[in-house]
C-alpha positions as CSV (number, residue, x, y, z in Angstrom):
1,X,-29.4,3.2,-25.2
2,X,-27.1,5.0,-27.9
3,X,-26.7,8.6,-29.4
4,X,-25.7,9.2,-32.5
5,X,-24.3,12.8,-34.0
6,X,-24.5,12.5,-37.8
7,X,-21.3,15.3,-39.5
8,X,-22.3,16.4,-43.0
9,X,-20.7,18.8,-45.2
10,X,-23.7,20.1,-47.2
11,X,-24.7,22.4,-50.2
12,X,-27.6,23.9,-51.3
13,X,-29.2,20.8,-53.5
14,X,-31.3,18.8,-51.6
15,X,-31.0,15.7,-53.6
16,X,-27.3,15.8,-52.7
17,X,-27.8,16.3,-49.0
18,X,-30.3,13.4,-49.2
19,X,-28.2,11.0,-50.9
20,X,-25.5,12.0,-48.5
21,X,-27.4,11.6,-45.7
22,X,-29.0,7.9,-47.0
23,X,-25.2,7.0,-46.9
24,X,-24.4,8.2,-43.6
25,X,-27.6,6.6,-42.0
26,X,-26.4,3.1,-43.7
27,X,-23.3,3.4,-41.1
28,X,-25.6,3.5,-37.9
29,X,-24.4,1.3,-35.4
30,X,-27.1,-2.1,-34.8
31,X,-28.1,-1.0,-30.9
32,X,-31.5,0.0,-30.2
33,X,-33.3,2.2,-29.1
34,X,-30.9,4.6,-31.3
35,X,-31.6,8.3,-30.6
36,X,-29.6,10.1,-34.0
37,X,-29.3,13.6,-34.4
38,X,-28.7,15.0,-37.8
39,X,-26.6,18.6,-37.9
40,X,-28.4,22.3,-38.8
41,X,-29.0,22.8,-42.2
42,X,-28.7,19.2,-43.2
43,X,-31.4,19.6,-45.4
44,X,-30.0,22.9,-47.6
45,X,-27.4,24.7,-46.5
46,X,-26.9,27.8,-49.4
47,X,-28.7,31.0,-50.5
48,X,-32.0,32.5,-49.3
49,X,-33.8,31.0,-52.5
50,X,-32.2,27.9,-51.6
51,X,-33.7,27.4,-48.8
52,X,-37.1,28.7,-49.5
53,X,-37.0,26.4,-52.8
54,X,-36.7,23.6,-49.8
55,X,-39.6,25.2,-47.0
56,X,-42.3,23.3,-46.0
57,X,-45.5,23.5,-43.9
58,X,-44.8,22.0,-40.6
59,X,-46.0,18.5,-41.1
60,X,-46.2,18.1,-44.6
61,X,-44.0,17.7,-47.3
62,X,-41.6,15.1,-49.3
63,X,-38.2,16.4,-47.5
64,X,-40.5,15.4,-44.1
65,X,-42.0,12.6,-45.5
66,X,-38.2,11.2,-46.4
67,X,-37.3,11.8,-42.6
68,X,-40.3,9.9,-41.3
69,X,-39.7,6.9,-43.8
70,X,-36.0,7.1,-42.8
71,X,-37.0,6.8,-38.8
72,X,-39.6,4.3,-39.4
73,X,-37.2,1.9,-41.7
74,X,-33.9,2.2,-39.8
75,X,-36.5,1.9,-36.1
76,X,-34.4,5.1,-35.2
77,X,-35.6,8.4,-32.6
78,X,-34.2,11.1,-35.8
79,X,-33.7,14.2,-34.9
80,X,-33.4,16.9,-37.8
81,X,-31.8,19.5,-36.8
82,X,-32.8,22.2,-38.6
83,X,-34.8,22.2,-42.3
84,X,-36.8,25.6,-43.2
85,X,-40.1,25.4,-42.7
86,X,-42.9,28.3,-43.8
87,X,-44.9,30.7,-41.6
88,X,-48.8,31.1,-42.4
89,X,-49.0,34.5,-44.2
90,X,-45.0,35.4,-43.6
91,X,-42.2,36.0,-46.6
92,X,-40.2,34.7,-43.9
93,X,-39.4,31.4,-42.4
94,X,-38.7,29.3,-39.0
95,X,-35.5,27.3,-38.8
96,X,-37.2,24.2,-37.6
97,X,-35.8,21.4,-35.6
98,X,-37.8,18.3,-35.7
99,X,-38.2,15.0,-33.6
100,X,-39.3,12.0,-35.3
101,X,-39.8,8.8,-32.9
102,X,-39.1,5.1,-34.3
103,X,-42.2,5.0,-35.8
104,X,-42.3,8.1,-37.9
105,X,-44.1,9.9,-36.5
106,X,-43.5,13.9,-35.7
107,X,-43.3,14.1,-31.7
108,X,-41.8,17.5,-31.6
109,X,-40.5,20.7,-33.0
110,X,-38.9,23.6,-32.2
111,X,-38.4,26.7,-34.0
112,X,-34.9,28.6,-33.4
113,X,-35.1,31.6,-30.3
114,X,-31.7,33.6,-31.3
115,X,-30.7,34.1,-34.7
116,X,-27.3,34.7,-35.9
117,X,-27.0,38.6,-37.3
118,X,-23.0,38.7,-36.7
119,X,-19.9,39.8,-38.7
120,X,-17.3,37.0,-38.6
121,X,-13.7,37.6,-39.7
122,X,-13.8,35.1,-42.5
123,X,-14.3,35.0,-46.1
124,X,-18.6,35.7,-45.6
125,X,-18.0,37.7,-43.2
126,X,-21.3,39.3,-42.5
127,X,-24.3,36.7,-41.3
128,X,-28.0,37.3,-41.6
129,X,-30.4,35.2,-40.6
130,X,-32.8,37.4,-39.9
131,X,-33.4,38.3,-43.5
132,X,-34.8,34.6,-44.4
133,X,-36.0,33.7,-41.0
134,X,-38.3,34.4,-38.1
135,X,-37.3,34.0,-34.4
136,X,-39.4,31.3,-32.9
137,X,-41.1,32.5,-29.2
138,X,-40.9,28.9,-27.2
139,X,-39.4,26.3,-25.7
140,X,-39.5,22.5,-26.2
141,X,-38.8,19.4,-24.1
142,X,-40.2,16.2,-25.4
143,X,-40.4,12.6,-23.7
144,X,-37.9,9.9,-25.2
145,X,-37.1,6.5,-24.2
146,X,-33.6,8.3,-23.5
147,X,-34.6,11.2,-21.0
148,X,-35.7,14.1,-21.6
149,X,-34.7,15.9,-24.6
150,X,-34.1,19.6,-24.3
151,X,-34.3,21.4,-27.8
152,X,-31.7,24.1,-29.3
153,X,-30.1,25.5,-32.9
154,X,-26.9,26.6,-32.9
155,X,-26.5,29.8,-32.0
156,X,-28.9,29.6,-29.4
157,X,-25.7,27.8,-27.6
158,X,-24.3,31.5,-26.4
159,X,-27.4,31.9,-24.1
160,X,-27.1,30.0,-21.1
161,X,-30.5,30.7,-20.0
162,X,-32.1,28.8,-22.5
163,X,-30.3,25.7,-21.4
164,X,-31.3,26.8,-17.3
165,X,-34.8,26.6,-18.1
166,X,-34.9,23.5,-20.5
167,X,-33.3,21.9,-17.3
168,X,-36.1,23.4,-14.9
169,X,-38.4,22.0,-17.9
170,X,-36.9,18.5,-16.9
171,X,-34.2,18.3,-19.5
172,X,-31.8,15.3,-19.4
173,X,-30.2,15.7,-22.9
174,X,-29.6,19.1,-24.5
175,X,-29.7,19.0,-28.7
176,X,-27.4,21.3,-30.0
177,X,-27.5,20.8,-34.0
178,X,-25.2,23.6,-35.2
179,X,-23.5,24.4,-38.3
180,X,-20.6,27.1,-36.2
181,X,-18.1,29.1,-38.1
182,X,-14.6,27.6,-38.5
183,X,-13.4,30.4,-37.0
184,X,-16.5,30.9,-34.3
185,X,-15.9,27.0,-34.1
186,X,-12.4,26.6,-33.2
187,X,-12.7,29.4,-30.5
188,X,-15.9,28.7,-28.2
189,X,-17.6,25.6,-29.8
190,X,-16.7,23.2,-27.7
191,X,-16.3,25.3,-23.9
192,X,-19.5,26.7,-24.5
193,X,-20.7,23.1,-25.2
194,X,-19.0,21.8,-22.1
195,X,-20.4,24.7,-19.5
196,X,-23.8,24.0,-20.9
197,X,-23.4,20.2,-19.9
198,X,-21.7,21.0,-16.9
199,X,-23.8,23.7,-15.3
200,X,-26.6,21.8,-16.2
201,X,-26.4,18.5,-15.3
202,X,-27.4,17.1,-18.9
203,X,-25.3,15.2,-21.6
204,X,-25.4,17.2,-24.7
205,X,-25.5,15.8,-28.0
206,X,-24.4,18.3,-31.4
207,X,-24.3,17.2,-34.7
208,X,-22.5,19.5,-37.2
209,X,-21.4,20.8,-40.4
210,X,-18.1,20.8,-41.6
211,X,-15.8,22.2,-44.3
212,X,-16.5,24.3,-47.2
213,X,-19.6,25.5,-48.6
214,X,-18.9,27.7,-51.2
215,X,-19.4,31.2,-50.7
216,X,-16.8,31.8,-48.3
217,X,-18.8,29.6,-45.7
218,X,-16.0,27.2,-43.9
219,X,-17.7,25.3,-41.0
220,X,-15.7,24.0,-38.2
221,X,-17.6,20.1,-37.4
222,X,-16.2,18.7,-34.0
223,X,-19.7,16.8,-34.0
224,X,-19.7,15.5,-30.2
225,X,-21.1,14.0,-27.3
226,X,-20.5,14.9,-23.7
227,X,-21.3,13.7,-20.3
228,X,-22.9,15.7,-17.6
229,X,-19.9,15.6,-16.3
230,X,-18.3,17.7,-19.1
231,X,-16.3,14.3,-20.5
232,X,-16.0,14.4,-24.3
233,X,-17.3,10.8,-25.0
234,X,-16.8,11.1,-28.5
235,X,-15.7,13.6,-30.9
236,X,-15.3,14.0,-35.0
237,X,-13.3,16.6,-35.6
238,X,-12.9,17.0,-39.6
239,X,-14.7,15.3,-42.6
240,X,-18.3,13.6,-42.7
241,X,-18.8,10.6,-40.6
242,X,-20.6,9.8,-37.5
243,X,-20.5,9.8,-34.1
244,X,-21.4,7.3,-31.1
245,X,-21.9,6.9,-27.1
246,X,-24.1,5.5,-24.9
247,X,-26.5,7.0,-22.0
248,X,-25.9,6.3,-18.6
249,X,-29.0,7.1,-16.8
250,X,-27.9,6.1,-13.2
251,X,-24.8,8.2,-13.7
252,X,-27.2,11.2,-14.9
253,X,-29.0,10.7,-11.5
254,X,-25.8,10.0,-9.3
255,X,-24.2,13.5,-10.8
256,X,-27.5,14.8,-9.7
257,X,-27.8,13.9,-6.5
258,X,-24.1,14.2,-5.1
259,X,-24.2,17.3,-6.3
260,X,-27.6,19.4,-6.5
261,X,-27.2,22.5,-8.1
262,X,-30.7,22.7,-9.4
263,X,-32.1,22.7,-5.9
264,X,-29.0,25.3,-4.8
265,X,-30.0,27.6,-7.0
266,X,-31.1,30.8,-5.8
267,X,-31.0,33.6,-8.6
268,X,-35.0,33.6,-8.5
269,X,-35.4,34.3,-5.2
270,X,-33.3,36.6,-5.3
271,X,-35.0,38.2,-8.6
272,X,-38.3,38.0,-6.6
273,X,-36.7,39.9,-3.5
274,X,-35.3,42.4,-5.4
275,X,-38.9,43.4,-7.5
């Protein structure tokens, strides 16, 4: 079994991510099953109109449609990481990830927890998210052929107790698409990436963007893929390409069991004891 981080640099025309992302899929390496994670925003990555010109119901849609036709042909799990999709009776929209099994079909979503309102010393320099998009309020761990997958966006990597209770959830591999600053990017992207796979016992897999978007948006890419361990099994660090490395579910559970943090931990108990 095989992940795959998929590193696009991508604009604010759909037909130009798609083409982009039609090329990128041709490169997939022949194993399967193939679990292949696409980064966030890989479907429009621009303006507010942008990426409501690109929303869709959950569900429905051609940008959807595309992604189920693309699992189905290629016989890929296809994870996009984030695409807007539109709220019943809301101006506003959820940043969506979505899980598409090798049949097409829609097995899961997730709508981003933390959303990045920040000021970044680079040429943006103030970040809103909050002005296009809606928090989500849940979490989401779905059955794979390849453990189970633990669901994330980007900035939800600062908050480690998301990651804690997608492992209590059963999590075996944490999804971080992410489109990170180059300058948020080359200081914390990839320890914050590590701890995550380390304290929790999972192998994470984050696709990203990279380079220059226009509008002063420079993204920092180092798609990877790490062990539970915390080993960087592979890594992209500049330009679009992809990513590959396999799961090792015996080594998953040998991690686990030689060293059993999950059952060591006792900040509930103490939480309870304390109320």
């Amino acid at each position: 079994m095989k992940l795959v981080a998929i590193q696009t640099n991508a604009g604010a025309d759909w037909p130009g991510n798609q083409a982009t992302l039609e090329r990128l899929l041709g490169q997939l390496p022949p194993e399967r099953p193939l679990l292949v994670q696409l980064p966030e925003n890989a479907v429009v990555f621009g303006s507010k109109a942008s990426a409501l010109s690109c929303a869709e119901p959950l569900g429905d849609g051609p940008i959807q449609a595309q992604m189920a036709a693309w699992a189905s042909r290629l016989g890929i799990w296809l994870v996009v990481g984030a695409m807007p999709t539109r709220i019943i009776n809301s101006e506003k929209l959820h940043s969506s990830c979505l899980v598409y099994n090798d049949k097409g079909e829609l097995v899961g979503h997730y709508h981003k927890l933390h959303l990045f309102d920040v000021e970044v010393a680079d040429g943006h320099g103030r970040y809103q998210e909050s002005s296009t998009y809606q928090a989500g309020d849940g979490l989401t761990v779905i059955d794979s052929p390849f453990g189970r997958l633990g669901l994330s966006i980007c900035y939800d990597l600062r908050f480690p107790e998301l990651y804690r209770a997608l492992r209590d959830q059963g999590a075996d591999i944490l999804l971080v698409p992410s489109a990170f600053t180059r300058v948020t990017g080359q200081a914390h992207w990839m320890p914050l990436l590590q701890a995550r796979a380390i304290e929790n016992q999972c192998y994470v897999l984050a696709a990203a963007q990279v380079g220059d978007h226009g509008n002063g948006r420079e993204t920092w890419g180092h798609s990877v893929i790490i062990t539970p361990w915390g080993e960087i099994q592979a890594c992209l660090p500049k330009g679009e390409g992809l990513v590959a490395a396999d799961v090792n579910s015996t080594r998953l559970a040998a991690i686990r069991r030689q060293m059993p943090v999950a059952q060591h931990a006792r900040m509930k108990a103490v939480w309870r004891e304390n109320e």
